[in-house]
Backbone as CSV, one residue per row, in Angstrom:
resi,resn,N_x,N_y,N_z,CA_x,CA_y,CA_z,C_x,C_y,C_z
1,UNK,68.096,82.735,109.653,69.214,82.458,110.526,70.509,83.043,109.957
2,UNK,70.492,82.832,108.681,71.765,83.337,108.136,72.302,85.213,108.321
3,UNK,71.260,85.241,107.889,70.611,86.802,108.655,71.241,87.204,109.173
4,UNK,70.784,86.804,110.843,71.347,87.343,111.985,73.168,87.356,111.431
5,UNK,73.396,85.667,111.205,74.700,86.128,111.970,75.459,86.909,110.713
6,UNK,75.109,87.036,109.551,75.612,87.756,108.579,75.983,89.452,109.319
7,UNK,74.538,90.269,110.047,74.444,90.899,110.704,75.783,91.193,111.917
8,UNK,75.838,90.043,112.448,76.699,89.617,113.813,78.226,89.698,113.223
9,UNK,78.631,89.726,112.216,79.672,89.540,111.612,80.022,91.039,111.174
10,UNK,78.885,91.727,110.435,79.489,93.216,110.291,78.991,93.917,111.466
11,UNK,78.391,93.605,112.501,78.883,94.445,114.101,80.679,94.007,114.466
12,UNK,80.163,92.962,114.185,82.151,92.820,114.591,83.135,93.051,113.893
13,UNK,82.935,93.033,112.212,83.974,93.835,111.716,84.220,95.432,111.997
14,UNK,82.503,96.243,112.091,82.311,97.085,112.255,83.466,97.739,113.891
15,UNK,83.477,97.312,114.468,83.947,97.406,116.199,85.613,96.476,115.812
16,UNK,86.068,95.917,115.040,87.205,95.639,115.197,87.984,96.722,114.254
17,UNK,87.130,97.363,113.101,87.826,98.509,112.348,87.784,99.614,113.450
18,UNK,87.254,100.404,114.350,86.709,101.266,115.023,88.147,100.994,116.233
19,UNK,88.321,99.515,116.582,89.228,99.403,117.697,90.601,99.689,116.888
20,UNK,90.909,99.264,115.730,91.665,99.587,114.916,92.416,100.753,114.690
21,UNK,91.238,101.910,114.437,91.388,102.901,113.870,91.934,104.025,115.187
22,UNK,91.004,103.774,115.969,91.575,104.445,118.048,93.059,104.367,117.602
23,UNK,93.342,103.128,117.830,94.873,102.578,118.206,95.280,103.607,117.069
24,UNK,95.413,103.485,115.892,95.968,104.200,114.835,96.202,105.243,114.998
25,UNK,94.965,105.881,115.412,95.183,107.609,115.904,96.152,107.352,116.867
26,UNK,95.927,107.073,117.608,96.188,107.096,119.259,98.217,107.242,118.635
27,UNK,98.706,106.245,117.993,100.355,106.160,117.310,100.421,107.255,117.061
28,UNK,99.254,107.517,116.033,99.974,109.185,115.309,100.398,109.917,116.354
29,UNK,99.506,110.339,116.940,99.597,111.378,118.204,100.711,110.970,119.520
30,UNK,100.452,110.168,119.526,101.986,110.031,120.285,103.028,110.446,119.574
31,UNK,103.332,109.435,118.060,104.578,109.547,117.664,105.056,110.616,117.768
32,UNK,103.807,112.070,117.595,104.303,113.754,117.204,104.652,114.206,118.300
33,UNK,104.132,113.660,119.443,104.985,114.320,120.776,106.027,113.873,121.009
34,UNK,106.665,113.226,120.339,108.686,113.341,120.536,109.296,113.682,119.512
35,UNK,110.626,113.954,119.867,111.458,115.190,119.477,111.929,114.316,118.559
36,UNK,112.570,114.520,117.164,112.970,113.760,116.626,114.696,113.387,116.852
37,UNK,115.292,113.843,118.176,116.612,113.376,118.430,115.996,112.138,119.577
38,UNK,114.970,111.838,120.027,114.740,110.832,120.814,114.770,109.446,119.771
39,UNK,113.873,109.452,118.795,113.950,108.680,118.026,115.366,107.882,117.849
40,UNK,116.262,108.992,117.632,117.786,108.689,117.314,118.161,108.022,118.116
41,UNK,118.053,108.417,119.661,118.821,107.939,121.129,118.369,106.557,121.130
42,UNK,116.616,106.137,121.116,116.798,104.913,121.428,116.387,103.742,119.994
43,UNK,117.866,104.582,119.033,118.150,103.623,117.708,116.977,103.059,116.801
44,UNK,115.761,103.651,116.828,114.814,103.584,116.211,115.050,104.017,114.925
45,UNK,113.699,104.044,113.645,114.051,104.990,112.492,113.449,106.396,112.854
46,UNK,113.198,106.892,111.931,113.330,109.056,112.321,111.701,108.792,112.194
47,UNK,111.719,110.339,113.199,110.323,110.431,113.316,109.743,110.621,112.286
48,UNK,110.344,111.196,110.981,109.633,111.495,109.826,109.236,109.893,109.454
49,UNK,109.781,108.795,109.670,109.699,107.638,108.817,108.256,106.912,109.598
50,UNK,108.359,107.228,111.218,107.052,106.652,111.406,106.093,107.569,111.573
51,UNK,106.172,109.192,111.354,105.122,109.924,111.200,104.336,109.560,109.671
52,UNK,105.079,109.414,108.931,104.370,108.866,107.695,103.886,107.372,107.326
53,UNK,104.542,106.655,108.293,103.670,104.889,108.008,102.698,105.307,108.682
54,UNK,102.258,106.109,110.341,101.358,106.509,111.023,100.478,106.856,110.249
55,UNK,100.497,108.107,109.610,99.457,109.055,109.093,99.277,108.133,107.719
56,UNK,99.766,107.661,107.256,98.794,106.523,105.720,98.097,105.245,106.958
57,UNK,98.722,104.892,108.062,97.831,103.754,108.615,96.330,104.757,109.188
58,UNK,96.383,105.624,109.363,95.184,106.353,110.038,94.293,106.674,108.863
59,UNK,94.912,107.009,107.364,93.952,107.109,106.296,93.596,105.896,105.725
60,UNK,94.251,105.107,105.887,93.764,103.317,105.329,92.607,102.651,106.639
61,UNK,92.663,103.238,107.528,92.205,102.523,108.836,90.869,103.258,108.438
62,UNK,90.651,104.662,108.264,89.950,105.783,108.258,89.155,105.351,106.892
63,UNK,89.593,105.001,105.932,88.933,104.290,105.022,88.174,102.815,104.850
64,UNK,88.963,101.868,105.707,88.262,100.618,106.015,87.190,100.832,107.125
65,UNK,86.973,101.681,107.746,85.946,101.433,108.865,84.496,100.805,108.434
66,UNK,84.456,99.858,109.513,83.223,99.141,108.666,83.294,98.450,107.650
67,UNK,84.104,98.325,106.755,83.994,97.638,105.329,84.702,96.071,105.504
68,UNK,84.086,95.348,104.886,84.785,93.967,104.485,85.165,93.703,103.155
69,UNK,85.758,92.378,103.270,86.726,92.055,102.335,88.068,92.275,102.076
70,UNK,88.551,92.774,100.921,90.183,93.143,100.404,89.868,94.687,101.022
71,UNK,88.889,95.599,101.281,89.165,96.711,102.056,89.868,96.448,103.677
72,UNK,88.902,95.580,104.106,88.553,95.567,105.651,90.662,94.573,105.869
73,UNK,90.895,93.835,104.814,92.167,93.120,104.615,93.197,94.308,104.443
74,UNK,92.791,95.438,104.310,93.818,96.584,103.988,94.387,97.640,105.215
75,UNK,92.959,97.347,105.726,92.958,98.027,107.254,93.592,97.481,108.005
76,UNK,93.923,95.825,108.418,94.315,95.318,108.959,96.097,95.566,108.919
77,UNK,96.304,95.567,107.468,97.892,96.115,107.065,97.799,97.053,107.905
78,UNK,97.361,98.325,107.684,97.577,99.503,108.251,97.803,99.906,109.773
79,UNK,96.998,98.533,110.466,96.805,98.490,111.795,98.132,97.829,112.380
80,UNK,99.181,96.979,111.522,99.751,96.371,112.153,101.256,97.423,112.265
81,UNK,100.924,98.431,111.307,102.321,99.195,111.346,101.549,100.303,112.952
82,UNK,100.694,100.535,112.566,100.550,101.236,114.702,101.169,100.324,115.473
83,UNK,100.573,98.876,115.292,100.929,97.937,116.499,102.419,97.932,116.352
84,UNK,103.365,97.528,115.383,104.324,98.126,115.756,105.016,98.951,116.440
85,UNK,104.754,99.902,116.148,105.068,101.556,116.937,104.637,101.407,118.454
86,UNK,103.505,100.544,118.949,102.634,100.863,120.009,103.610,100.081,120.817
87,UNK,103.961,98.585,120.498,104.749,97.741,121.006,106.527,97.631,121.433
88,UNK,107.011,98.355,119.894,108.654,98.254,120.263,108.590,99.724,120.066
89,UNK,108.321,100.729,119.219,109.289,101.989,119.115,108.662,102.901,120.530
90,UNK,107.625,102.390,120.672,106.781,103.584,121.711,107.373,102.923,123.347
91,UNK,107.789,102.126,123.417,108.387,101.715,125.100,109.485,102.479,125.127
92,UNK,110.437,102.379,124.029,111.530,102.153,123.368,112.226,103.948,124.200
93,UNK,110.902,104.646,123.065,110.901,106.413,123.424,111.037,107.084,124.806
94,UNK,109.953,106.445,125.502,109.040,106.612,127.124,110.559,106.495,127.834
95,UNK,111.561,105.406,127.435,111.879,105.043,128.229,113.094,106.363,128.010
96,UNK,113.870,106.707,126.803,114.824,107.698,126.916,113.980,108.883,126.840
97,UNK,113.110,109.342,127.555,112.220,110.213,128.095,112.084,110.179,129.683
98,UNK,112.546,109.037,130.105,112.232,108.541,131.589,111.090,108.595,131.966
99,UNK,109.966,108.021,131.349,108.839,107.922,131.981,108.313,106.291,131.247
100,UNK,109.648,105.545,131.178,108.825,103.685,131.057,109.480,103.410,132.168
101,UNK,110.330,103.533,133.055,111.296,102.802,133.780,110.212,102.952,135.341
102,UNK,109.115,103.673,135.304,108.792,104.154,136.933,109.701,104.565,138.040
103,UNK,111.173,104.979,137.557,112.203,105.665,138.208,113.181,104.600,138.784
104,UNK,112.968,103.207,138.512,113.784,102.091,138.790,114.994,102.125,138.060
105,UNK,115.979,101.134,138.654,117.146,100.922,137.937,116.671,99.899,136.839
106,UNK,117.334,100.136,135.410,116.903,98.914,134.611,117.880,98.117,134.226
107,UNK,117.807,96.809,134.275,118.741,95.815,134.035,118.531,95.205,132.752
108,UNK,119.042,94.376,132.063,119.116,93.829,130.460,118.085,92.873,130.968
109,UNK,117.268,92.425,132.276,116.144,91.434,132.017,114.962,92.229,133.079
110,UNK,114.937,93.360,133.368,114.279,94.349,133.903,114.848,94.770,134.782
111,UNK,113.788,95.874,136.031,114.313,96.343,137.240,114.896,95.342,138.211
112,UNK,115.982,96.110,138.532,117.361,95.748,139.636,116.625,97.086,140.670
């Protein structure tokens, strides 16, 4: 019995490093498609600052895949600086790009 779910436990670490690691890429590659005066406009830090937390979270992510313990605990660090980026700096960009707003007026508690 122990077995299985020992088993059941590294499918799911296995698939939560893997969902991890997507997202990770997925930051890098965004972050590089903007200009680094956008960064500036919407008061973020420079693209150099999150091209490089990006690209060490994609080699720490890229290294935990699959693994548990203080590895699989390392990946998780790495994952939370994407989620960062994914959450506040990446709306943040889209939007002095004009493509978060869907062409609406935006107000300080959304579209007007």
């Amino acid at each position: 019995m122990f077995g299985t779910l020992g088993s059941l436990q590294a499918v799911v670490t296995a698939l939560l490093s893997l969902v991890a690691f997507v997202a990770e890429v997925f930051a890098l590659v965004d972050a590089l498609r903007y200009k680094p005066e956008v960064y500036a406009a919407a008061g973020k830090r420079t693209k150099q600052f999150w091209t490089i937390i990006l690209a060490v979270a994609v080699l720490l992510g890229f290294v935990s895949l699959g693994a548990s313990g203080r590895i699989f605990s390392i990946g998780l660090i790495a994952f939370v600086g994407a989620a960062i980026y994914l959450a506040d700096v990446r709306p943040a960009l889209r939007q002095m790009v004009g493509r978060g707003g869907g062409g609406q007026h935006m107000g300080p508690y959304g579209p007007w």
